[in-house]
C-alpha positions in Angstrom: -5.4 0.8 38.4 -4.8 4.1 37.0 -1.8 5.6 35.5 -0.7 9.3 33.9 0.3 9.6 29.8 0.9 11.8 27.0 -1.6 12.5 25.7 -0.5 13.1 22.1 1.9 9.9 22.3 -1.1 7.7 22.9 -3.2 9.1 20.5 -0.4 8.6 18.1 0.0 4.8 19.2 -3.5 4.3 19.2 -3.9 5.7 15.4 -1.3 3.5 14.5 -2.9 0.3 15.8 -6.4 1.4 15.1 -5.2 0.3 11.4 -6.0 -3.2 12.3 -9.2 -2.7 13.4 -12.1 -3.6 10.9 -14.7 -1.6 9.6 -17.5 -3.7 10.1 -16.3 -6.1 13.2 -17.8 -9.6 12.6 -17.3 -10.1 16.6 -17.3 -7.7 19.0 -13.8 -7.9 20.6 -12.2 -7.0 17.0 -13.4 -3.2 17.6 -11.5 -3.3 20.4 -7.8 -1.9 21.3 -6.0 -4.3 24.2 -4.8 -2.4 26.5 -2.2 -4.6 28.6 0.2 -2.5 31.3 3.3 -4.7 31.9 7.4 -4.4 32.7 6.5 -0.6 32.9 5.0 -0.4 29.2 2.0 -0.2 28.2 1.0 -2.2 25.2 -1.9 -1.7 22.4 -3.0 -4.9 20.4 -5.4 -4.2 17.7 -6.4 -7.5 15.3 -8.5 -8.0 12.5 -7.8 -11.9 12.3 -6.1 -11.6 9.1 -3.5 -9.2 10.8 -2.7 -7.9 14.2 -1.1 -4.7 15.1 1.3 -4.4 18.4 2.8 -0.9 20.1 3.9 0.7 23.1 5.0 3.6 25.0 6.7 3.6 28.2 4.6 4.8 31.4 4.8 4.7 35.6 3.4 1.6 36.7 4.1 -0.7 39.2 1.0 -3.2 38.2 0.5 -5.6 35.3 -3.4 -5.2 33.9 -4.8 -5.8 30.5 -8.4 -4.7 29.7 -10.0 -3.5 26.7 -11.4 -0.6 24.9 -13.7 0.6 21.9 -10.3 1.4 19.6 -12.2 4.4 17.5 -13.9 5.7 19.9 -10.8 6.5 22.5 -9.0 7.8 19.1 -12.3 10.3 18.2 -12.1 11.5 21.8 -7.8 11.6 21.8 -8.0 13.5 18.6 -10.1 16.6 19.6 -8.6 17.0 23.1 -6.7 19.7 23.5 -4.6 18.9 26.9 -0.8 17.7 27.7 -1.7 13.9 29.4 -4.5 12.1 30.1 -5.5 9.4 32.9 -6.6 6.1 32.0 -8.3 3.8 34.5 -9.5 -0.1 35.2 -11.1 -1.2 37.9 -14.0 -3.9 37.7 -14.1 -4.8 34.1 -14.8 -1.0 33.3 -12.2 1.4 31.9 -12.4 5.0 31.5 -10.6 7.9 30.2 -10.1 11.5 32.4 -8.8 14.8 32.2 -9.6 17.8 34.4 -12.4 17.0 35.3 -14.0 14.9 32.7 -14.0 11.4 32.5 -15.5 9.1 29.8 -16.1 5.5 31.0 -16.5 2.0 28.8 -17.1 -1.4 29.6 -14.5 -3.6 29.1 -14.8 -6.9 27.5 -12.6 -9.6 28.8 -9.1 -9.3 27.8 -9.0 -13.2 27.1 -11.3 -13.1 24.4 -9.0 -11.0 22.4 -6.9 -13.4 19.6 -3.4 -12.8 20.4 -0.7 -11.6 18.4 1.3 -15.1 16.4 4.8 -15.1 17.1 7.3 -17.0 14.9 10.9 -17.2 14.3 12.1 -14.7 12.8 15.1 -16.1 11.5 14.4 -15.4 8.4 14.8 -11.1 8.0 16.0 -8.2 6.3 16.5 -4.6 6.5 15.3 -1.9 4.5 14.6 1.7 4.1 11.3 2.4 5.2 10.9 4.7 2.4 12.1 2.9 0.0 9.2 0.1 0.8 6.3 3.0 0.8 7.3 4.4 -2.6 7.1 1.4 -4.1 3.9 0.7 -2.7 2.6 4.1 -3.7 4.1 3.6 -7.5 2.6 0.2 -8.4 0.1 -0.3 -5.4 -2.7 0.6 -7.6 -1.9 -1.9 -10.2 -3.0 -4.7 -8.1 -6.6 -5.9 -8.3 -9.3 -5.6 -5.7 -11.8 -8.4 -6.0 -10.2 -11.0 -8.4 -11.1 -14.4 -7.7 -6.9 -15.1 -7.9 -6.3 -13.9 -4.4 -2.5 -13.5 -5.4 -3.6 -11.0 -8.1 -5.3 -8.5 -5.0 -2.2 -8.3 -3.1 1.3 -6.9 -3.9 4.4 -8.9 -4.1 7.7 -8.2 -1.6 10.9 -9.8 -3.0 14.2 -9.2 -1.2 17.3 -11.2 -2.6 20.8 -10.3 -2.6 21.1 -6.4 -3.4 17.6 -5.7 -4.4 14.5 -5.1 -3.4 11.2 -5.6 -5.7 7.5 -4.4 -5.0 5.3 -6.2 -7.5 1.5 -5.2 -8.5 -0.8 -6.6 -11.3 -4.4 -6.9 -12.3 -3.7 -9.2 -15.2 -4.2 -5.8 -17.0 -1.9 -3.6 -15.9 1.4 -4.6 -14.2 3.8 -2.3 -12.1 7.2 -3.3 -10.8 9.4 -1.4 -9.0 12.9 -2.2 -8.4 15.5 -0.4 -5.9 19.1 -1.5 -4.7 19.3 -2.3 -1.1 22.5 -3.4 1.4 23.5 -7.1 1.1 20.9 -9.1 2.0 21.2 -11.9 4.3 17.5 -13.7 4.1 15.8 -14.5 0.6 11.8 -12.8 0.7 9.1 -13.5 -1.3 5.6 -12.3 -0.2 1.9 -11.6 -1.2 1.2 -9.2 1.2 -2.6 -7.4 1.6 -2.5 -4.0 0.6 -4.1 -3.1 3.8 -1.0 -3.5 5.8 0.5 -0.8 4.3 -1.5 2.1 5.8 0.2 1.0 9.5 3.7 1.5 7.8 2.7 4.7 6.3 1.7 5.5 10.2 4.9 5.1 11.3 8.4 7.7 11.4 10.9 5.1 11.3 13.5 5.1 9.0 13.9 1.3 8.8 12.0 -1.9 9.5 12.5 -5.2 9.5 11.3 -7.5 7.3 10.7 -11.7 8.3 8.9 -14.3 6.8 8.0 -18.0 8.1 5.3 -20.4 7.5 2.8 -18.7 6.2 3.1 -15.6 8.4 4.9 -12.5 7.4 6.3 -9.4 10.2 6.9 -5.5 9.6 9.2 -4.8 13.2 9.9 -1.2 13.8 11.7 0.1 17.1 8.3 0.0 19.4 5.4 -1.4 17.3 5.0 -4.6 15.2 2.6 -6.0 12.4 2.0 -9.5 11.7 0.1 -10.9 9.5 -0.8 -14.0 7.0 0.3 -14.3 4.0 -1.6 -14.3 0.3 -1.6 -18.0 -0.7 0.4 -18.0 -4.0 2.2 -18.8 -5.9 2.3 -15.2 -7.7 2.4 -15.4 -11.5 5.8 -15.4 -13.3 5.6 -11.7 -14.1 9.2 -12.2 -15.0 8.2 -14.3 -18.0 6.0 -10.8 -19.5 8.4 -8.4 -19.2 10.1 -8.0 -22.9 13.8 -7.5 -22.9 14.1 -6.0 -26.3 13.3 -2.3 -27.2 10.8 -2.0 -29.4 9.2 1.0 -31.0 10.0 4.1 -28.6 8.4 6.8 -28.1 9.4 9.7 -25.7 7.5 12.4 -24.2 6.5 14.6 -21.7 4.7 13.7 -18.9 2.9 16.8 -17.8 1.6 16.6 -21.7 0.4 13.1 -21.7 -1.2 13.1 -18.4 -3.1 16.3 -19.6 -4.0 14.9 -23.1 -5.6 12.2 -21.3 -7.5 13.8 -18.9 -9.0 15.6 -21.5 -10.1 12.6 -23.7 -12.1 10.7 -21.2 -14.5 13.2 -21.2 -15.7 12.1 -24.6 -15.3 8.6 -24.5 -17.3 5.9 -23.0 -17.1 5.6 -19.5 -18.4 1.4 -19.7 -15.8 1.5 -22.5 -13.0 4.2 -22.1 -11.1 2.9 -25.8 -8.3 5.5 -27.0 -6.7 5.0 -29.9 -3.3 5.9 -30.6 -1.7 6.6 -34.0 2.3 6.7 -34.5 4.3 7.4 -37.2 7.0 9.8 -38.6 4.0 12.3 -39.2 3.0 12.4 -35.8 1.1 11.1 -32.6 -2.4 11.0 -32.3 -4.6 10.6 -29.6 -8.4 9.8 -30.5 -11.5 9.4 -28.9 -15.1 8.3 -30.0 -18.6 7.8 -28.0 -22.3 9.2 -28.2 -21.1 12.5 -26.3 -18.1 13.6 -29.0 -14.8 13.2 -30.5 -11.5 14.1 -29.7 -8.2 14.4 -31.0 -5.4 14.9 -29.9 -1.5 15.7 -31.2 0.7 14.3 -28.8 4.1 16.2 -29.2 6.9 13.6 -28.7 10.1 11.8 -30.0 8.9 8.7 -31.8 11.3 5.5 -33.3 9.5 2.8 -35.0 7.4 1.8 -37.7 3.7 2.9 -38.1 1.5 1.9 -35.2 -2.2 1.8 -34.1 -2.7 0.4 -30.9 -6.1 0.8 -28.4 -5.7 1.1 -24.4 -8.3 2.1 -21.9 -8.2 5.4 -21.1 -8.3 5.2 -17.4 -5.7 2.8 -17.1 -3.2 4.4 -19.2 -3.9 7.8 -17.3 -3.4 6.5 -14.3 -0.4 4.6 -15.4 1.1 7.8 -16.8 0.3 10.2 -13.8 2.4 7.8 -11.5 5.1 8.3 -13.3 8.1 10.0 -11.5 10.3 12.7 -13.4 9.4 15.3 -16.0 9.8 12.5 -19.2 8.3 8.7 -19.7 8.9 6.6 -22.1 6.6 4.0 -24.1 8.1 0.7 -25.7 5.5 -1.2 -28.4 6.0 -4.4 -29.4 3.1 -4.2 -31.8 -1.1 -4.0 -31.6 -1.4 -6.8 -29.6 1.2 -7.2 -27.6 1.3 -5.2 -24.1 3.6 -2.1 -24.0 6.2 -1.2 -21.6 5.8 2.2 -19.9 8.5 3.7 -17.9 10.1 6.9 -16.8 13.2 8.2 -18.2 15.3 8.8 -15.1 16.0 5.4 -14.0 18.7 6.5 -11.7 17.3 6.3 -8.2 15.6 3.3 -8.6 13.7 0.9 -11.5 10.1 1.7 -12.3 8.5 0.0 -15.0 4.4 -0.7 -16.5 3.1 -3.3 -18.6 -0.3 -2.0 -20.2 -2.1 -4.8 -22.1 -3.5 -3.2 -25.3 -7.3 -3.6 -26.0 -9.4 -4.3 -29.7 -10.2 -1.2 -31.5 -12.6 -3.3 -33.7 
């Protein structure tokens, strides 16, 4: 069997898979991309067991094969070949790769050992902006933890009911939430979802995908490729419960300013114990830092409603809080010393975007 493709639409397809595929394969056939030629498509599987990636292009064929190939190797070669199409071969349990008149050649494991792709009804769906899905992700992703014991607590939470759409992060920290309007929504979601899923939607160009959720599984569906994958076991905690509803002390400020002020002040404080502590009152807004290797201070120029306040944060988590904030202006609600504080931008008109910063002791 051989057959003639794009080059650059495989190596596209193949990128995209090749998200599946693990770093450090506990067996063999996971490093592998299936290749399987059928109705005059061919398809590439990838899998990690925890998720599994499907694609395809269209091609010329009048046979149905499937064989396999080392996924990051074919994409190394792919990426630094510099030609319109390329062949690819099977014959005998070996594949290969050829153009002009090179030709790189693999041995195939067999294409049964490779754990197939779970379907399930997908009854259960919704629509929404691609876009809309990756900036939420990239707003609160980082909120999330990465090796709690809670496995809810590593993942990020997808709800989808009525009109809205919420992506959900938290470290029992730090909590992001981000909230968007969406079309009317036929299907209620609710799903932990590993972060790791999201680099395959970041590889795609679609403008849409589809969203379904059934016993324990969970699908991203675009136009020609496909992710499914298990879901987090939950229940995720009632971050609902956190959130205050009243205002608080407010203070308003620039975020180019902030971001800045706190760049500067973690290089004097402790990097096993980045404390800032933050003064506010009617005279002003202080920024302080203290270690072994100096002191800072710094006058943060802002807008500030409330009684006088001195509160302590970690320095990296409230930098990195502050330079995700959207817009030129963000806005900090404090509901006292020990209570968390509500961080948002001010422009809330595209979509909701809020933090939840627990405060630490400054004693």
């Amino acid at each position: 069997m051989e057959i003639t493709v794009d080059k650059e639409s495989l190596r596209k397809l193949i990128q995209q898979v090749s998200t599946a595929i693990p770093s450090s394969a506990t067996l063999p056939i996971l490093s592998n991309i299936l290749f399987e030629i059928k109705d005059s498509k061919l398809f590439l599987y990838a899998s990690n067991m925890d998720f599994s990636i499907r694609g395809y292009i269209p091609v010329e064929s009048v046979e149905n094969v499937a064989f396999t190939v080392p996924g990051k190797s074919i994409l190394r070669i792919l990426s630094t070949l510099d030609v319109p199409v390329v062949k690819i071969a099977y014959v005998d349990r070996v594949s290969s790769i050829k153009w002009g008149k090179s030709e790189y050649t693999f041995p195939s494991l067999p294409p049964e050992e490779f754990p197939r792709m779970k379907e399930f009804s997908e009854q259960k769906s919704v629509t929404v902006s691609t876009d809309a899905l990756l900036n939420g992700y990239s707003l609160v992703g980082f909120c999330a933890a990465k090796n709690d014991p809670r496995p809810f607590l590593n993942g990020i939470l997808i709800e989808v009911d009525l009109d809205e759409m919420r992506v959900v992060a938290s470290d029992a920290h730090k909590l992001g939430l981000y909230i968007k309007k969406i079309g009317p929504a036929d299907s209620k979601i609710e799903a932990i979802l590993s972060k790791d899923v999201f680099d395959f939607i970041e590889s795609t160009d679609e403008d849409e995908v589809i969203l379904s959720q059934d016993k324990g599984l969970f699908s991203f569906t675009f136009k020609s490729s496909k992710l499914v994958t298990r879901l987090i076991e939950g229940p995720y905690a009632p971050y609902r419960d956190v959130i205050p509803k009243e205002e608080g002390f407010v203070f308003r400020t620039s975020v180019k300013e902030m971001e800045g002020s706190l760049k500067r002040i973690q290089e004097v404080v402790s990097s096993g114990s980045p404390v800032v502590e933050w003064t506010l009152s009617s005279a002003g807004s202080y920024l302080s830092g203290l270690s072994e290797s100096g002191k800072a201070k710094e006058y943060i120029m802002g807008d500030y409603q409330g009684e006088e306040l001195r509160i302590g944060f970690n320095a990296k988590y409230l930098h990195e809080i502050v330079r995700h904030i959207p817009g030129d202006e963000v806005v900090f609600n404090f509901y006292g010393p020990k209570m968390a504080c509500k961080i948002s931008p001010a422009d809330q008109s595209e979509f909701k975007l809020l933090y939840l910063l627990m405060p630490v002791s400054l004693e």
